[in-house]
BAFI-3210 file (N, C-alpha, C; in Angstrom, 3 decimals, decimal comma, padded with zeros to 6 digits):
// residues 280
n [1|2|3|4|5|6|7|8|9|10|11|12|13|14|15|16|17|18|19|20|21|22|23|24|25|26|27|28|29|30|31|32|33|34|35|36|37|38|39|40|41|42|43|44|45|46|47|48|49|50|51|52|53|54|55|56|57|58|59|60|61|62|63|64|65|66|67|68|69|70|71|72|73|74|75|76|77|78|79|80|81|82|83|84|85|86|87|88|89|90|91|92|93|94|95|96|97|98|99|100|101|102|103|104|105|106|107|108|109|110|111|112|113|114|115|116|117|118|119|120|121|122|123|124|125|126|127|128|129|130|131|132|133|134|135|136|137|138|139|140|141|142|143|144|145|146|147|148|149|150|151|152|153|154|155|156|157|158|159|160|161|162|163|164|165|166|167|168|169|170|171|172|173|174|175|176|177|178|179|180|181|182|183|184|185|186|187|188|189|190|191|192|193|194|195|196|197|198|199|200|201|202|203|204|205|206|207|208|209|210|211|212|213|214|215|216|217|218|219|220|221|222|223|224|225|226|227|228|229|230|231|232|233|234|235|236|237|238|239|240|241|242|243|244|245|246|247|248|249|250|251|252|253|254|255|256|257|258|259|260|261|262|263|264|265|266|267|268|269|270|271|272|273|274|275|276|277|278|279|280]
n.u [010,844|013,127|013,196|012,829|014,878|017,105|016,982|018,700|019,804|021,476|022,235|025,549|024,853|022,975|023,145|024,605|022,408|023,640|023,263|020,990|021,199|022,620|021,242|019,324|020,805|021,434|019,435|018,514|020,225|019,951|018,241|016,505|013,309|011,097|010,359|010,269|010,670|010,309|010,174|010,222|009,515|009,743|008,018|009,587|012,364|013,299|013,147|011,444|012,930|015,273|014,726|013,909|016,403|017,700|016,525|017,512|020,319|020,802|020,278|017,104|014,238|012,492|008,935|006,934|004,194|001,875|000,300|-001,820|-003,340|-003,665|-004,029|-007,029|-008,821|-009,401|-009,233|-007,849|-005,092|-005,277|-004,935|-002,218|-000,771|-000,988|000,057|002,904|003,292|005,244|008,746|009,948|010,043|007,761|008,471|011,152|010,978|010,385|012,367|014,277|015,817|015,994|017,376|017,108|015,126|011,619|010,675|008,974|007,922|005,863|004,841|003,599|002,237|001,034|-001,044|-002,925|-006,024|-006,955|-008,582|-007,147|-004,249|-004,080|-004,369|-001,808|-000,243|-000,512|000,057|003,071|003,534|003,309|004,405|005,122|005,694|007,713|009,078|010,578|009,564|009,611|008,330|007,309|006,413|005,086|003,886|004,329|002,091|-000,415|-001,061|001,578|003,001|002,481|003,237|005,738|008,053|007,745|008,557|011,326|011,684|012,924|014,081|014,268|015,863|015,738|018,660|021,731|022,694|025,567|025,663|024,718|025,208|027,371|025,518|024,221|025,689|025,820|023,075|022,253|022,086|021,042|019,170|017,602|016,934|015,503|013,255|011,711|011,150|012,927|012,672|013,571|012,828|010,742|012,884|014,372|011,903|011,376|013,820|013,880|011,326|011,176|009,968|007,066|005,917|004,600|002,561|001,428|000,526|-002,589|-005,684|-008,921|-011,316|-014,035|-014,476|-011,613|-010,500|-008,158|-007,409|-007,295|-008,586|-011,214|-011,392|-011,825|-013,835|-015,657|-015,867|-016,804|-019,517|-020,891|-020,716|-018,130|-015,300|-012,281|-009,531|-006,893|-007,072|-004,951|-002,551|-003,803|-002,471|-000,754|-000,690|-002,751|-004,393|-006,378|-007,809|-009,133|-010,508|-012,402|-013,703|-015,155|-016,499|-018,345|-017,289|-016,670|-016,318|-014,836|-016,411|-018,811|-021,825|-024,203|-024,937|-026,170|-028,480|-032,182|-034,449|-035,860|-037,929|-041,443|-043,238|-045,079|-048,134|-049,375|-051,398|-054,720|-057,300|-060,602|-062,601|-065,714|-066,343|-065,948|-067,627|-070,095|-069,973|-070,332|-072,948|-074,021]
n.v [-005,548|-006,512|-004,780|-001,937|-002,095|-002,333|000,366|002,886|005,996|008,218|010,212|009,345|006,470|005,264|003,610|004,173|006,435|008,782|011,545|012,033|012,709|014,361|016,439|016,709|016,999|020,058|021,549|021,505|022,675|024,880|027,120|028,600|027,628|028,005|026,218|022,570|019,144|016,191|012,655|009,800|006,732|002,992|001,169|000,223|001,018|002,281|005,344|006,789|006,602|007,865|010,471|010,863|010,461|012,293|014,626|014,518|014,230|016,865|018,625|019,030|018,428|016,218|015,828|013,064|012,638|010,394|010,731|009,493|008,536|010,482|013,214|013,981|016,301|019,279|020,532|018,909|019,833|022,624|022,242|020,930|022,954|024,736|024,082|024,196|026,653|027,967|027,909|026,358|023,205|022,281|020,228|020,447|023,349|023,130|021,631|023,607|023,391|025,321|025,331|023,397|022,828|022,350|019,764|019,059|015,917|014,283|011,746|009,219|010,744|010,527|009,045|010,640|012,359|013,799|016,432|017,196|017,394|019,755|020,961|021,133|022,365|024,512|025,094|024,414|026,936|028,890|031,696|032,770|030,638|028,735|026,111|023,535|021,134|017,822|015,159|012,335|009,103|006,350|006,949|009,795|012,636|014,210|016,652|017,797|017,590|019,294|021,424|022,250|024,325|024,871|022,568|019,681|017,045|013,921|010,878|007,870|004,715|000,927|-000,154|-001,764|-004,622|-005,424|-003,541|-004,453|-007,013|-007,259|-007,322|-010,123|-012,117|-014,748|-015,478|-015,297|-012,470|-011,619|-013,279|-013,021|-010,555|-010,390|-012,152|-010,566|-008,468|-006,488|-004,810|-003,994|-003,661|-005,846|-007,717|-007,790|-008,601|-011,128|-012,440|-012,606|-013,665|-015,571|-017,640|-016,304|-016,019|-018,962|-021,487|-023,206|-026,792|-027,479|-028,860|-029,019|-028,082|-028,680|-031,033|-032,693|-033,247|-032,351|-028,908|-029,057|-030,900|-030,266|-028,153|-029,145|-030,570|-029,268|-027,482|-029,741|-029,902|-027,452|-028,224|-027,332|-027,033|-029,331|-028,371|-029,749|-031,862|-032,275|-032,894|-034,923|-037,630|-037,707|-037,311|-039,512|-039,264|-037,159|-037,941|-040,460|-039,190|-038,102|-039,822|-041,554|-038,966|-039,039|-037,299|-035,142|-035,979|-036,423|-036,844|-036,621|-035,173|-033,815|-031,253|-031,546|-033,116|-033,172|-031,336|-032,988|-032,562|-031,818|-029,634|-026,346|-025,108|-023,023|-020,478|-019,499|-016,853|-017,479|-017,786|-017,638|-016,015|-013,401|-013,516|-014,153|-011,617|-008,917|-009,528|-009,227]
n.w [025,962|023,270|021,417|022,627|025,259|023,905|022,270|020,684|022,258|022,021|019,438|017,982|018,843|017,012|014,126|011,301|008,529|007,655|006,376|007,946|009,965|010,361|009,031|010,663|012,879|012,275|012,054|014,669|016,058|015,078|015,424|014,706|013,505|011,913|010,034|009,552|009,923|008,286|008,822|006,691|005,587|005,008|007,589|011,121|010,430|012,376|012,757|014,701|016,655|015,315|015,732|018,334|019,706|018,669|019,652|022,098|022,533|021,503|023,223|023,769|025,211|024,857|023,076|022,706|020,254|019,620|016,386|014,616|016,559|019,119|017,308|016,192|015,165|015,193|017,243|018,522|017,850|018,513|021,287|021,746|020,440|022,713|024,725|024,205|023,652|025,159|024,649|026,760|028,516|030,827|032,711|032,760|033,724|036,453|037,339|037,378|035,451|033,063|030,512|028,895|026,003|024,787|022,539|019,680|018,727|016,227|016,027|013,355|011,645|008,934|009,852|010,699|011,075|007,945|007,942|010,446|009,646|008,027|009,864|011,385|009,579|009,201|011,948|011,632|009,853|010,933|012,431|015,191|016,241|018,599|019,147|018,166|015,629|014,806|012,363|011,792|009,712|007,497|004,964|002,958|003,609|001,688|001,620|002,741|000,945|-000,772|000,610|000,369|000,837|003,745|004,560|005,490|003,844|004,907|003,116|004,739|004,517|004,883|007,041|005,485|005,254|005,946|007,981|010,411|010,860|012,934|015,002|014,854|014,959|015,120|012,809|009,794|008,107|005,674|004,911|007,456|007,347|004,740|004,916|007,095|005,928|005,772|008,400|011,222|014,207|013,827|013,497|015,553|017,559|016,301|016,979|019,867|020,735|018,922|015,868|015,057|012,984|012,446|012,735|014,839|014,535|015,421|016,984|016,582|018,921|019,386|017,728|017,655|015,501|013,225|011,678|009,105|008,242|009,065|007,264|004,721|004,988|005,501|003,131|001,498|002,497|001,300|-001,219|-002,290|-004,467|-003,626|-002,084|-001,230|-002,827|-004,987|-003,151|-001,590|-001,410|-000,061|002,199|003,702|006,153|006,338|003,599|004,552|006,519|005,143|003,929|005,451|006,619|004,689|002,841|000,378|-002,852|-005,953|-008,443|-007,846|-008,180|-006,944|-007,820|-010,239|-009,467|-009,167|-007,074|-004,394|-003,121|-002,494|-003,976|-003,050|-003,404|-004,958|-003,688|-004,816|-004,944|-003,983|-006,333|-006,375|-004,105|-004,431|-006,786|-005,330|-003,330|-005,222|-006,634|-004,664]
ca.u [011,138|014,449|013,338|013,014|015,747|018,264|016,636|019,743|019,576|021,847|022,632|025,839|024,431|022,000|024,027|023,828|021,774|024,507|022,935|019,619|021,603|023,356|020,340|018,575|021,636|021,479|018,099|018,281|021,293|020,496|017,358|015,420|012,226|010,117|010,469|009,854|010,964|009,464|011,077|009,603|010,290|008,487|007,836|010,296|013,517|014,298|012,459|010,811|014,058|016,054|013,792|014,243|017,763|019,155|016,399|018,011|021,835|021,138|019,764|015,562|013,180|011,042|007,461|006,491|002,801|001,380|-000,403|-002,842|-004,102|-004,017|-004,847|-008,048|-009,459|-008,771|-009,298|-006,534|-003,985|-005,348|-004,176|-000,928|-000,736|-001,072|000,917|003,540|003,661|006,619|009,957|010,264|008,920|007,003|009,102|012,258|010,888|009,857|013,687|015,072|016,630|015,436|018,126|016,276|013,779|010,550|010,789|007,488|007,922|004,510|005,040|002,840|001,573|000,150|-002,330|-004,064|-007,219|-007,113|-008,141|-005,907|-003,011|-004,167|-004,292|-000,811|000,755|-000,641|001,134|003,975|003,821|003,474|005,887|005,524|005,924|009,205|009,295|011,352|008,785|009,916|007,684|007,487|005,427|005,545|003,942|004,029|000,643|-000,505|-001,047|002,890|003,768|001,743|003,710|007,413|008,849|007,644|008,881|012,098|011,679|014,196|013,279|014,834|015,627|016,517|020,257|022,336|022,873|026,817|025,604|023,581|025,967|027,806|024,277|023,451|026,737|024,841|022,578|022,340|021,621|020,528|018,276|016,450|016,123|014,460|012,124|011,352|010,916|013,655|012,188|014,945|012,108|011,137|013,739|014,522|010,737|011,781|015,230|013,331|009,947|011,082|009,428|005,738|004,227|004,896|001,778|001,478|-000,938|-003,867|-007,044|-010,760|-012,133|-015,517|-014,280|-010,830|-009,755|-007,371|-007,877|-007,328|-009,996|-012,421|-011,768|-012,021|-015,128|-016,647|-015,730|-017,713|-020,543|-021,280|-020,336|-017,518|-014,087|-011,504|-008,389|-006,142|-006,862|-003,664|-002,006|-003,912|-002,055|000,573|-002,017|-003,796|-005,438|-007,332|-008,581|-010,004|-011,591|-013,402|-014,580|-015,566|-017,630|-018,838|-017,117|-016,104|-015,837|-014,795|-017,831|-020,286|-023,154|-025,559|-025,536|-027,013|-029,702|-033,544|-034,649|-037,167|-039,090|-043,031|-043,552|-046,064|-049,327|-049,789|-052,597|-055,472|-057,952|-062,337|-063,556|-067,294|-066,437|-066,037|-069,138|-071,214|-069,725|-070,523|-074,223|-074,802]
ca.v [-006,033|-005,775|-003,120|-000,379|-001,616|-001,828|001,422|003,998|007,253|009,589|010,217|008,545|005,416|005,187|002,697|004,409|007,773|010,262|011,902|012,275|012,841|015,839|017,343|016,891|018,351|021,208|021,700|021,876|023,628|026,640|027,892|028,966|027,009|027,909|024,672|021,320|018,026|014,975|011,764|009,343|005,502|002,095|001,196|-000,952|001,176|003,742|007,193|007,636|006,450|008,767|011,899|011,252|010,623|013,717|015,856|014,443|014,658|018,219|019,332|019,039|017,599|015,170|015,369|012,673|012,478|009,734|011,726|009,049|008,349|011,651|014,356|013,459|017,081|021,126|020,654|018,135|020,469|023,396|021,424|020,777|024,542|025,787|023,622|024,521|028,056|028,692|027,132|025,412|022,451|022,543|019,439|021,220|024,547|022,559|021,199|024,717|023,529|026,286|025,305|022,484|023,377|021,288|019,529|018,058|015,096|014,061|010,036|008,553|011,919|010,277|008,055|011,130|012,994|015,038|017,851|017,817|017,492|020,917|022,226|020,472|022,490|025,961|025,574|024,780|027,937|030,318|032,225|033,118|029,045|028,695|024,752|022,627|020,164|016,949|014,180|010,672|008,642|005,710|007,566|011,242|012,787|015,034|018,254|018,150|017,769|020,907|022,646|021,491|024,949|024,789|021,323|019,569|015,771|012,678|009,575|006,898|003,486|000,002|-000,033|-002,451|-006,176|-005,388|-002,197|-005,013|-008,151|-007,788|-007,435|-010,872|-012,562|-016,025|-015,803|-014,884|-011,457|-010,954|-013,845|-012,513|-009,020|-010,719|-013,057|-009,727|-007,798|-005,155|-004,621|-004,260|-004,083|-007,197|-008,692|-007,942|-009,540|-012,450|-013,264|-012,619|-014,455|-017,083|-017,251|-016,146|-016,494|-020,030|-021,181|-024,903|-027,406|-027,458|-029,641|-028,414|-028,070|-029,464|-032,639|-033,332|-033,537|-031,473|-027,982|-029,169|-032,243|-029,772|-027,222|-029,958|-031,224|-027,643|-027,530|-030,609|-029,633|-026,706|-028,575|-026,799|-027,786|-029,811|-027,511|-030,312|-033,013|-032,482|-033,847|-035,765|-038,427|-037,813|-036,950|-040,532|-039,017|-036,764|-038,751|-041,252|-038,732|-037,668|-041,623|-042,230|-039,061|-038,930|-035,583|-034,336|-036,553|-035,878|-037,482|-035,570|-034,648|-033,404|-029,594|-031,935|-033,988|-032,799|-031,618|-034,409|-032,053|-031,441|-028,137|-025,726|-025,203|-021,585|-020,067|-018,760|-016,783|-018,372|-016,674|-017,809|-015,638|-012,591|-013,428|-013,652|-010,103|-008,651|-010,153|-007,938]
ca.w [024,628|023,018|020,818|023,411|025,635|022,919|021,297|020,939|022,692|021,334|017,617|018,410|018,743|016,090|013,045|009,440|008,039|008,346|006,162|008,027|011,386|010,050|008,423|012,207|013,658|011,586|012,453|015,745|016,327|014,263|016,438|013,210|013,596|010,710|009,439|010,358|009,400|007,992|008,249|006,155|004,899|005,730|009,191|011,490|010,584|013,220|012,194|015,826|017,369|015,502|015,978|019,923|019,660|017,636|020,237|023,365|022,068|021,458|024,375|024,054|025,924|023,100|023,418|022,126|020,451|018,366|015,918|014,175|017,746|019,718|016,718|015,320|015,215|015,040|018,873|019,198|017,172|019,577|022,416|021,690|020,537|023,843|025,731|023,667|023,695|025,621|024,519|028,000|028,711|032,427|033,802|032,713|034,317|037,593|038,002|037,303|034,034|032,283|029,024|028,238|025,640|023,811|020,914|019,561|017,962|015,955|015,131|012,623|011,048|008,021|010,291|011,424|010,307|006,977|008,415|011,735|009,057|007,315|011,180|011,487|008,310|009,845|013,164|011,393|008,833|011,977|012,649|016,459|017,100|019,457|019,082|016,558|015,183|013,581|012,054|011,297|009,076|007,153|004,377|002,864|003,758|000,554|002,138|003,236|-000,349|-001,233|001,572|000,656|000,719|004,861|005,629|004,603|003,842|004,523|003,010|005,160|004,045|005,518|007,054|005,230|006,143|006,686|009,548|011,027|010,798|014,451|016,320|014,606|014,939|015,075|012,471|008,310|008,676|004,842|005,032|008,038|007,061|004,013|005,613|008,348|004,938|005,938|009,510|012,505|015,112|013,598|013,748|017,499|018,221|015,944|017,763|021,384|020,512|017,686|014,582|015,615|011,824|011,815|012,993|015,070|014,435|016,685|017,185|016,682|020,117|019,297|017,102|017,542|014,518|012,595|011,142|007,559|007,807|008,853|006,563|003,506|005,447|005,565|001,275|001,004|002,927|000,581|-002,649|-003,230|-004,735|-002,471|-002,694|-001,012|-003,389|-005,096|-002,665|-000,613|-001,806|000,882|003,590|004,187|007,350|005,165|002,886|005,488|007,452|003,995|003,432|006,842|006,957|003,993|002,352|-001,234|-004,696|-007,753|-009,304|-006,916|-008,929|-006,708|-008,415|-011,528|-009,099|-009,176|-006,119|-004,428|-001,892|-002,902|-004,482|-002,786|-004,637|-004,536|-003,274|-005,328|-004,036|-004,625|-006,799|-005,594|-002,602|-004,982|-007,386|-004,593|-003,248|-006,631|-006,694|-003,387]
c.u [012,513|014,390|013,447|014,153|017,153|017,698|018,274|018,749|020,143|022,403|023,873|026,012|023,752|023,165|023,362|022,810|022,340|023,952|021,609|019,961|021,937|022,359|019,803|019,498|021,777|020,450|018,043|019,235|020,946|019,282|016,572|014,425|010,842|009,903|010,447|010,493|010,321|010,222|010,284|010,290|009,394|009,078|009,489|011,962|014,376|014,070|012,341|012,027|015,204|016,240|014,280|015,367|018,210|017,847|016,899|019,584|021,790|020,697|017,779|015,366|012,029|009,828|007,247|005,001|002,858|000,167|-002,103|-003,728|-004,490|-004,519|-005,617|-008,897|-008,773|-008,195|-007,706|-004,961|-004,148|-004,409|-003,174|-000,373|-000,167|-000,157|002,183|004,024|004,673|007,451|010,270|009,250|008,745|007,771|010,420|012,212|010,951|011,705|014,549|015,801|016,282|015,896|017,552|015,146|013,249|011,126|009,570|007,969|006,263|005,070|003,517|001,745|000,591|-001,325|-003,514|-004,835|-006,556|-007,112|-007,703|-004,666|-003,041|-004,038|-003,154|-000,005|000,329|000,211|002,490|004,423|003,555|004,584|006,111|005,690|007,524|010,280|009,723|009,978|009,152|008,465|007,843|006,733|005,649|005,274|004,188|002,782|000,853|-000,225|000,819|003,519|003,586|002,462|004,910|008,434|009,199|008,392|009,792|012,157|012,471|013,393|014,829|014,687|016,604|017,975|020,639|022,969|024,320|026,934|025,439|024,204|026,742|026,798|023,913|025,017|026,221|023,914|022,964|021,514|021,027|018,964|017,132|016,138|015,556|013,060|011,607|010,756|011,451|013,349|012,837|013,657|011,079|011,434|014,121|013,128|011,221|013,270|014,860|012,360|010,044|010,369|008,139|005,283|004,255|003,538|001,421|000,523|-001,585|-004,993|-008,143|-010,573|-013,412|-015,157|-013,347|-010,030|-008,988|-007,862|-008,221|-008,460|-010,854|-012,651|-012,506|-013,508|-016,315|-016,714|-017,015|-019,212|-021,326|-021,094|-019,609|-016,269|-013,248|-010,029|-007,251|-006,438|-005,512|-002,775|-002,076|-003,101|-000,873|-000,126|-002,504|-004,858|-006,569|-008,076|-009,462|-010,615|-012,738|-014,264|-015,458|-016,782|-018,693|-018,688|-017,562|-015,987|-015,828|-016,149|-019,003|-020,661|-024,494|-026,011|-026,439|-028,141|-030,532|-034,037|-036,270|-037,979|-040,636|-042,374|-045,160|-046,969|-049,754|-051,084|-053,405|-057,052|-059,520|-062,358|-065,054|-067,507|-066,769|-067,440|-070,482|-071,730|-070,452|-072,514|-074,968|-075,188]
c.v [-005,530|-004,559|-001,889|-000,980|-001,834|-000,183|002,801|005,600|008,498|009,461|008,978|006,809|004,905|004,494|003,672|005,592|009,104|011,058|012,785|012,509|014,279|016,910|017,358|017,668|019,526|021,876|021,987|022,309|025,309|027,424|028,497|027,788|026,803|026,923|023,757|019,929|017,449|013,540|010,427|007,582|004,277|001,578|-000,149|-000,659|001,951|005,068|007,871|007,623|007,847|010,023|011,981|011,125|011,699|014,894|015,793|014,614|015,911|019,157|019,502|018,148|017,256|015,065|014,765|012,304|011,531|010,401|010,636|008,358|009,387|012,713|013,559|014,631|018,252|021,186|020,107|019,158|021,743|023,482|021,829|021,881|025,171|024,962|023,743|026,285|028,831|027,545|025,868|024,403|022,459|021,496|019,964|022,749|024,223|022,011|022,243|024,523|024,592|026,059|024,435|022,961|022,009|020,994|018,469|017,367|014,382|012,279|009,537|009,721|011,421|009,308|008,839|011,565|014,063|016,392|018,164|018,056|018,908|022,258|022,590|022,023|024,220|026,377|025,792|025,829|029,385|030,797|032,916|031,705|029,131|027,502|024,022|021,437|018,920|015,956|013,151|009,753|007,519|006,568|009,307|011,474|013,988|016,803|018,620|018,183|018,708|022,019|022,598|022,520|024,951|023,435|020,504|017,513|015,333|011,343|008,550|005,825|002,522|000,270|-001,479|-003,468|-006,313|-004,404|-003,381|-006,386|-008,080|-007,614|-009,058|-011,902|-014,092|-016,529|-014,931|-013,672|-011,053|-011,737|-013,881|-011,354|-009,573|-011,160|-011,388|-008,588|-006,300|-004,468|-004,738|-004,309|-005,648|-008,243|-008,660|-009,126|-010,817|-013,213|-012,727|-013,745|-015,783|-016,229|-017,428|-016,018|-017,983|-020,412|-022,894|-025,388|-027,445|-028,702|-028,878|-028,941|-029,045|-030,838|-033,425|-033,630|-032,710|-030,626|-028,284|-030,025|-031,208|-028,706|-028,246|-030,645|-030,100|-027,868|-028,282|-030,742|-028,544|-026,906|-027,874|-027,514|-028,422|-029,255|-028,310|-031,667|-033,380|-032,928|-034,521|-036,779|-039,036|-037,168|-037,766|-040,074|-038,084|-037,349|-039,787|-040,701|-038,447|-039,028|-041,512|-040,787|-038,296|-037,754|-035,953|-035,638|-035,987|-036,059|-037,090|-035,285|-034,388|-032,204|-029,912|-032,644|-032,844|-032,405|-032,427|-033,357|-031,527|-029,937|-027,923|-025,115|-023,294|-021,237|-018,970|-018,559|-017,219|-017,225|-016,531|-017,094|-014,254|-012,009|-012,656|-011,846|-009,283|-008,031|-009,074|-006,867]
c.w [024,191|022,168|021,615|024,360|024,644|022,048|022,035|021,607|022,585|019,595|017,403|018,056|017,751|014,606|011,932|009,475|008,938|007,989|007,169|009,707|011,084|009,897|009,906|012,964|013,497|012,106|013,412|016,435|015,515|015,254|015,577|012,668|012,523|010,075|010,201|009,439|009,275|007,683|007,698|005,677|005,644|007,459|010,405|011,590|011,462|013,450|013,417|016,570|017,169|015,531|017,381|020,065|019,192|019,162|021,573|023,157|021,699|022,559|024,559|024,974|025,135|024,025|022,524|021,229|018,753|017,768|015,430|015,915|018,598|019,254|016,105|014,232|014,882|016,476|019,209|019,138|017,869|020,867|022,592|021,612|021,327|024,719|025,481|023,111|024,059|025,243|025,400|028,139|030,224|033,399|033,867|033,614|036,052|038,311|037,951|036,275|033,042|030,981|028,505|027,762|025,250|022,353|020,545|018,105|017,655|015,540|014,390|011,792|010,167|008,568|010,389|010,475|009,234|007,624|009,597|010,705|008,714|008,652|011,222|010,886|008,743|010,972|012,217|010,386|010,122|012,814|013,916|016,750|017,474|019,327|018,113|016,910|014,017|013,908|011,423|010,108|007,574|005,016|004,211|002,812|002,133|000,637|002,573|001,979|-000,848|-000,365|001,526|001,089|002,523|005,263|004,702|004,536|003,595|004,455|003,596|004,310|004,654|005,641|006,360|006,091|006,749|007,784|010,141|011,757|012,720|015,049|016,169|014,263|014,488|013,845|010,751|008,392|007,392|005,014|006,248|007,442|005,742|004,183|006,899|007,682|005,869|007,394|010,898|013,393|014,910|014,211|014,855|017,994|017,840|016,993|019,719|021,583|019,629|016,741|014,921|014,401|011,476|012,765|013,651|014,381|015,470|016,066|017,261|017,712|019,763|018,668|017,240|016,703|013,596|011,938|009,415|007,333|008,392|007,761|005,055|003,757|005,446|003,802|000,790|001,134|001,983|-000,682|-003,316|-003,652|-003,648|-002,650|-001,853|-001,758|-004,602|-004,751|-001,105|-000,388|-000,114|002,114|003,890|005,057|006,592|004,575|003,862|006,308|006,209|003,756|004,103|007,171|005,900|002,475|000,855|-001,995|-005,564|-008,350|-008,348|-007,910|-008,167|-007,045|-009,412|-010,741|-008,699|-008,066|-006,030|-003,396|-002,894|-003,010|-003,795|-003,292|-004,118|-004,503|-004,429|-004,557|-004,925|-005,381|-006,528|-004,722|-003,505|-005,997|-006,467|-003,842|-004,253|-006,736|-005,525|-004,117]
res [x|x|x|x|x|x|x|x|x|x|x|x|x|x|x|x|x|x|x|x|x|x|x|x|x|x|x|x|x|x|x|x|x|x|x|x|x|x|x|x|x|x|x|x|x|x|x|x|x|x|x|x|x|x|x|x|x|x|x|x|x|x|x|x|x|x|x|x|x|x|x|x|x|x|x|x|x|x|x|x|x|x|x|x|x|x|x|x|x|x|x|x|x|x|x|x|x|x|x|x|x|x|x|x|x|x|x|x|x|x|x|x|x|x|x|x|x|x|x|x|x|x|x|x|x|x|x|x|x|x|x|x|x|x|x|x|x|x|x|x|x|x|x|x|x|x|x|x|x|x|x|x|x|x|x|x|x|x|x|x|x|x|x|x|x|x|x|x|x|x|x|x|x|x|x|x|x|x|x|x|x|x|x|x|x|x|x|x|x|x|x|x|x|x|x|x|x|x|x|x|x|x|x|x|x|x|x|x|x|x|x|x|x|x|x|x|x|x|x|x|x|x|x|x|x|x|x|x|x|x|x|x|x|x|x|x|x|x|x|x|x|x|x|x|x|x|x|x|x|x|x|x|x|x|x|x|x|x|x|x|x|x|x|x|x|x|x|x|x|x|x|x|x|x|x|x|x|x|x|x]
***
C-alpha cells in the first residue's frame, strides 16, 4: 500500500510538526527517561509514523506494540516489563551493536483496557525503567491526564493543504483532504484504490431486480412509508415494479381494515365435571 511504502523514516522526512519533532528530539537525546510522551490527534495523520521516525533518526531500535490489541491485562504490561529491562534490545545485542538501545513505542494507548492503562502509568512513574516510552492515540486516555506531571502531551493536527500540494500535483488537494476528512492515509488508499465509498449498483441475487425496488418493496410489505416517493417521478422503473407487484399507495388503508380471520372461542372449563366432583 502506498501508505507504508511512502511512510517516511527519519524525522527528516516527515512534512510539518517541528514543533513535535523537536520536543521528540529533545526527548531522546537527553537520556532522562522518567517521562514519556503522548502523541495525540485524530487518526490518519502521522503520530505512529512520527514516533518511529524521530526513534530511528536518533539511534533506537522501535518496539513497536499495538496497545488496544496486545495489553489487555496487568499480565500484558508485566510482559513487556521484562523484556524490557535492559536498555538493549536482544536483536541489537545478537549483531554486537550494543549502541543501539529500545524504544517502546505503545500505538493506540487509548484502545486498551482501563486497568492495563493504570499498569501503563506505573511503569512509566518508575524510576529504575531504562527505556524512552512514547505513545500514540487518537484520544487522551483519563488516567494520563491525572498523571500530566509524568507524561508530556503533543496534540497533533492535520498538515496543511499547501505541505501536501506537490505530493498531489494532479489533483485539488483541499478538496480531497475534505472529502478524506483530513486523513493523509486516506488519501494515499483513495489515490491507489479510487473512490471506495462510492458504492456501484448491483442486482438482488434472488430476483434480479435492483436494490432500491426491493428495498421500497420490503417498505410496502410491512405497511410502512415509501421514502422514494418524492422522486419517483424521475425513477419510472420504480414505480412499475411497485404496480406490477403490487407494493405501497398513498391511499393504502389496510392499518384502518377489520381483520376477517374467525376469532377463537376460548376455552371454559364444564362445570358438570366439577359438580359432580363435589357431590363425591
Amino acid at each position: 500500500m502506498y501508505s507504508e511504502v511512502f511512510r517516511p523514516t527519519t524525522l527528516d522526512d516527515v512534512i510539518g510538526y517541528a514543533e513535535e519533532k523537536e520536543a521528540l528530539r529533545k526527548y531522546l537525546q537527553s537520556g532522562n527517561f522518567h517521562k514519556c510522551i503522548m502523541l495525540t490527534g485524530p487518526p490518519g495523520i502521522g503520530k505512529t509514523t512520527l514516533a518511529l521516525a524521530s526513534a530511528r533518526s536518533l539511534g533506537f531500535d522501535p518496539l513497536e506494540i499495538n496497545a488496544s490489541r496486545a495489553i489487555r491485562s496487568f499480565e500484558d504490561v508485566e510482559k513487556i516489563k521484562d523484556a524490557c529491562r535492559s536498555a538493549v534490545n536482544i536483536h541489537s545485542f545478537i549483531r554486537g551493536d550494543i549502541s543501539r538501545k529500545t524504544c517502546v513505542i505503545l500505538d493506540e494507548v487509548d484502545g486498551s483496557d482501563p486497568h492495563a492503562q493504570n499498569k501503563i502509568v506505573e511503569w512509566i512513574k518508575d524510576t529504575n525503567r531504562k527505556v524512552p516510552i512514547l505513545c500514540t492515540g487518537n484520544e487522551l486516555p483519563t488516567i494520563f491526564k491525572r498523571n500530566a506531571e509524568y507524561i508530556d502531551i503533543l496534540r497533533c493536527f492535520p498538515p496543511r493543504a499547501s505541505d501536501l500540494q506537490s505530493f498531489f500535483p494532479k489533483h485539488d488537494v483541499q478538496t480531497l483532504m475534505r472529502e478524506c476528512n483530513h486523513d493523509v492515509r486516506r488519501m494515499l488508499h483513495r489515490m491507489q484504490y479510487g473512490e471506495s465509498y462510492i458504492i456501484p449498483k448491483y442486482l438482488a441475487p434472488a430476483t434480479g431486480l435492483p436494490v432500491e425496488q426491493m428495498f421500497v418493496m420490503r417498505q410496502a410489505m410491512f405497511g410502512l412509508g415509501d421514502p422514494f416517493h418524492e422522486y419517483r417521478g424521475d425513477r419510472p422503473d420504480i414505480g412499475h415494479s411497485l404496480k406490477t407487484t403490487g407494493g405501497y399507495k398513498n391511499d393504502d388503508t389496510r392499518g384502518d381494515k377489520k381483520s376477517t380471520l374467525p376469532l377463537q372461542k376460548k376455552s371454559v372449563p364444564d362445570k358438570s365435571r366439577k359438580e359432580k366432583k363435589q357431590k363425591k
